[in-house]
C-alpha positions in Angstrom: 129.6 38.0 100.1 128.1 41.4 101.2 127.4 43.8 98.7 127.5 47.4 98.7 124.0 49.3 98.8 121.9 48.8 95.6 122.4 52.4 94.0 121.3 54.0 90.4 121.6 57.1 88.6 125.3 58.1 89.7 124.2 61.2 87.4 125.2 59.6 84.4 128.2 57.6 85.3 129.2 54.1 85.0 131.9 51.4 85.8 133.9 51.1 83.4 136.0 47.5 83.1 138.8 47.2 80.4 140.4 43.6 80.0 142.3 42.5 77.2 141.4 45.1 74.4 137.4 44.9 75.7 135.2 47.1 77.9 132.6 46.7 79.7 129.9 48.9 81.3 128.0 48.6 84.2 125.6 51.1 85.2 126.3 51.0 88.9 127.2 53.6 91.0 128.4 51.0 94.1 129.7 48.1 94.0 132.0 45.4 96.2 135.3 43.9 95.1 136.0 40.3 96.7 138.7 38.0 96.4 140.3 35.1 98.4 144.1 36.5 99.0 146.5 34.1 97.2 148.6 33.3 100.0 146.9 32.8 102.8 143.4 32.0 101.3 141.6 34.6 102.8 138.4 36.5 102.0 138.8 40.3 101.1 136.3 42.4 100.3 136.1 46.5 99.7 132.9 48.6 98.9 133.2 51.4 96.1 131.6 54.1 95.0 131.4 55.5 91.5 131.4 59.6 91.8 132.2 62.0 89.4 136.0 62.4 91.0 137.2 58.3 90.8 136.4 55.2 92.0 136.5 56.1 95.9 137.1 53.0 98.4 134.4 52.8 101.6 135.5 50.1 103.6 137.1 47.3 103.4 137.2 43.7 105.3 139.4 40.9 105.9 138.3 37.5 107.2 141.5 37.2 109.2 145.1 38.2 109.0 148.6 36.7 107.5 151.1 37.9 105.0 150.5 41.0 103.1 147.3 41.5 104.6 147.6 43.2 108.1 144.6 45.4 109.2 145.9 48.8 110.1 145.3 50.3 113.7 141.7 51.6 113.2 140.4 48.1 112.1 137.6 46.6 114.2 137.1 43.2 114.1 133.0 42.3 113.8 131.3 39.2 112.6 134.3 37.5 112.3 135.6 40.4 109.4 138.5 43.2 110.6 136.5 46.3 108.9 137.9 49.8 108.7 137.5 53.0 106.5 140.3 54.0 104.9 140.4 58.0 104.0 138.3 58.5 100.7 140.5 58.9 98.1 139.5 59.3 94.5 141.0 57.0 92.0 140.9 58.2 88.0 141.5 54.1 87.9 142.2 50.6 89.7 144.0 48.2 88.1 143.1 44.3 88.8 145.4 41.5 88.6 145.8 38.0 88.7 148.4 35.5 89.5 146.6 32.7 88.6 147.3 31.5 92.3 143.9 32.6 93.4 140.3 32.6 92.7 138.7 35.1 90.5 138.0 38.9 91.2 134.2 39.2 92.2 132.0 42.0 91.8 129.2 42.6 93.6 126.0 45.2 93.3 122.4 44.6 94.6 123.3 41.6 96.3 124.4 39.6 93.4 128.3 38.6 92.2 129.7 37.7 89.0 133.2 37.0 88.2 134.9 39.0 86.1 134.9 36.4 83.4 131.3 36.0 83.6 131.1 40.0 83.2 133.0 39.5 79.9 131.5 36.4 78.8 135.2 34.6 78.4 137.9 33.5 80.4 139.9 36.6 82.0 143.1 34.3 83.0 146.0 36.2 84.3 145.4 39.2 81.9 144.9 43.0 83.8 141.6 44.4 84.1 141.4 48.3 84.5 138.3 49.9 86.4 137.5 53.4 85.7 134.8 56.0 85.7 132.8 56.4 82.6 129.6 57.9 81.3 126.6 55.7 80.9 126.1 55.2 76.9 
């Protein structure tokens, strides 16, 4: 999986991940998001950014196409991934679920990925993880 650019100091912010009455921080200020779509058992993957406004989105890629998970006009397919930039929006939060019908939520920063149950050192299951800005303790 491609990660984002190794990046520290975000000026004091962090990533913020809230699952099941814990949170977690990660002093990052990128990171990429991967998954395998439930459906068609794709690979996904987006590159953040953790600025003082929200998480923003960068890019994303998809390692083909199927249900639910069309790339718009703009894609460009290279390396076998349909890449594109979507406009970047702020986001005070993302929320992460899981069916259970897929594989884990990865995150990704310097080149290394953990799932989110690794992050949280216990089985995340099907319950909602929250990403969010916060400052670094």
């Amino acid at each position: 999986m491609a990660a984002a650019p190794a990046q520290r100091g975000g000026g004091g912010l962090s990533l913020c991940l809230a699952s099941a009455g814990v949170v977690k921080t990660l002093s990052i200020a990128a990171f990429t998001l991967a998954w395998t779509h439930s459906i068609e058992k794709t690979a996904w993957q987006e590159d953040w950014l953790v600025t003082p406004a929200g998480l923003t989105l960068q890019q994303a890629r998809i390692k083909g196409t199927g249900a639910g998970m069309e790339p718009p006009p703009e894609a460009r397919l290279t390396d076998g991934w349909f890449q594109w930039s979507p406009p970047p929006v702020p986001r005070a939060e993302v929320v992460l679920g899981n069916s259970g019908a897929a594989d884990e939520w990865h995150l990704c920063e310097a080149g290394r990925c953990q799932t989110l149950s690794e992050i949280f050192g216990h089985p995340i299951g099907a319950n909602v993880t929250t990403m969010s800005v916060c400052e670094d303790p």
